[in-house]
N, C-alpha and C positions, 0 to 999 in steps of 0.2 A: 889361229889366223892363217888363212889360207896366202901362199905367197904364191907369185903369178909370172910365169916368164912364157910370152907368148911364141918366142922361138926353138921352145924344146921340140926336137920331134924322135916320137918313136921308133924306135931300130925293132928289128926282128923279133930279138925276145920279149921285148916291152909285148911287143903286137900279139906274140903267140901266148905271153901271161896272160895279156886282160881277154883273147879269145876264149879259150878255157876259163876261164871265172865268170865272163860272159854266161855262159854255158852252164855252169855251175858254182854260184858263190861261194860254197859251202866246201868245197874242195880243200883239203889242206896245204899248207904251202910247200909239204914236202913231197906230195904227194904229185904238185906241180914239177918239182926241181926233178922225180925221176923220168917226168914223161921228157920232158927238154933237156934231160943229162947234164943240170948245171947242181951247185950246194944249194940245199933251201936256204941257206943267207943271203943268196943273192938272188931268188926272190924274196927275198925279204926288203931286202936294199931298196930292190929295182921296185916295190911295190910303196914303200915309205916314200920314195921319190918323187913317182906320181901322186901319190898324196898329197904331198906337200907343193905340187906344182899345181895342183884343181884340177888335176887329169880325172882322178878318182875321187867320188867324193860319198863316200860309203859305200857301204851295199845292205842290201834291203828283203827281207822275207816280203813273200807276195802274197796276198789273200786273197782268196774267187770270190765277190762281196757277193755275186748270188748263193753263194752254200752256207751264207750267214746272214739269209734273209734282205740284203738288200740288191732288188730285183730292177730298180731302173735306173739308167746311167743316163742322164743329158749334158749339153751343150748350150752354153748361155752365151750367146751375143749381147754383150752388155755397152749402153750408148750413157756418157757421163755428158753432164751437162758443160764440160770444161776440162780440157788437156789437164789443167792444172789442182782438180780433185783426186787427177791418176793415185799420188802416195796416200793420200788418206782413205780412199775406197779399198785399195790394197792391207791397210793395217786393218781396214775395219772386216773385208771378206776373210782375212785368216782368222779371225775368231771364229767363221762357220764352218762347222767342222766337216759338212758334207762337199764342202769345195776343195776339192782335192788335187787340179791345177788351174793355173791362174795367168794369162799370158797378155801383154802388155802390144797390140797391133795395128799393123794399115788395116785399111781398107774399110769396110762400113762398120763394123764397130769398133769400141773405142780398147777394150776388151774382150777375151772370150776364156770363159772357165767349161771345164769338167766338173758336177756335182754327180756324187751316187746316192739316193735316196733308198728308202726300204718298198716306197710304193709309191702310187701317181698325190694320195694324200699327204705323204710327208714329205714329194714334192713340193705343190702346193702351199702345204705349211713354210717349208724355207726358203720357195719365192716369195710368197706376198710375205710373210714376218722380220727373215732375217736377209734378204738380198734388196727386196725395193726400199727397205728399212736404212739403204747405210747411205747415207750422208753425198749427194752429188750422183748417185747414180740414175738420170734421165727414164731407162726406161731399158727391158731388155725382150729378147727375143730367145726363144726356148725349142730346143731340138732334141727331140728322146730318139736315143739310140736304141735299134730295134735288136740289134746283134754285134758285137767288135769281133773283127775277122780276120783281124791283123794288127801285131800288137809285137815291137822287138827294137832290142839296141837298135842303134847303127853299127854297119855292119865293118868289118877292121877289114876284111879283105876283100 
């Protein structure tokens, strides 16, 4: 269980830890403490801490879905027929496994997700089968992305 204190804030090492692990997750922790001249325990410390604060909340291998065949990324402006389908649209879209994020907004729709497909057909397929398929969602509008050209943390300094 994640516990939450909204008024921690990062000092200098915190910032220059998660830079470098920004940068390279894979990096060892000891391998951090020689660049910063402190003991790898206290990256260690300093890094349980954030964890346990929701500052850090994993970290993650990344996969280029075109070098494994799936070739189109869109954008679904999603309109529910009622604010209050929000949670159960949401239980029902993480069962599909091409929607990969899901975001809860103003403005003209009520939602808007990230889905990556393998092609414009098995788009298709998981529009009409598994997206207009879930329970309160109205109707949506669909944007394929031609190229992502920019794509990174937020930045710490």
């Amino acid at each position: 269980m994640e516990k939450r204190n909204d008024n921690y804030e990062l000092d200098n090492l915190d910032t220059q830890i998660l830079s470098i692990l920004m940068n390279n997750a894979s990096i060892p922790y000891t391998e951090i403490a020689k660049k910063l001249i402190v003991s790898g325990g206290t990256i260690h410390v300093r890094m349980k801490k954030m964890e346990e604060l929701g500052i850090i909340r994993g970290s993650h291998l990344i996969i280029n879905p075109q070098k494994i065949g799936f070739d189109i990324t869109a954008f679904l402006g999603i309109y529910l027929e009622k604010g209050s389908q929000y949670n159960n649209a949401v239980e029902q879209l993480k069962r599909v496994k091409e929607v990969v994020e899901l975001h809860y907004c103003t403005g003209t729709y009520s939602m808007f997700a990230k889905i990556i497909c393998r092609d414009t057909t098995h788009l298709r397929k998981v529009l009409n089968e598994d997206i207009q398929a879930v329970k309160g969602i109205q109707r949506t509008e669909t944007i394929i992305s031609l190229e992502e050209s920019i794509k990174r943390q937020i930045s710490l300094t």
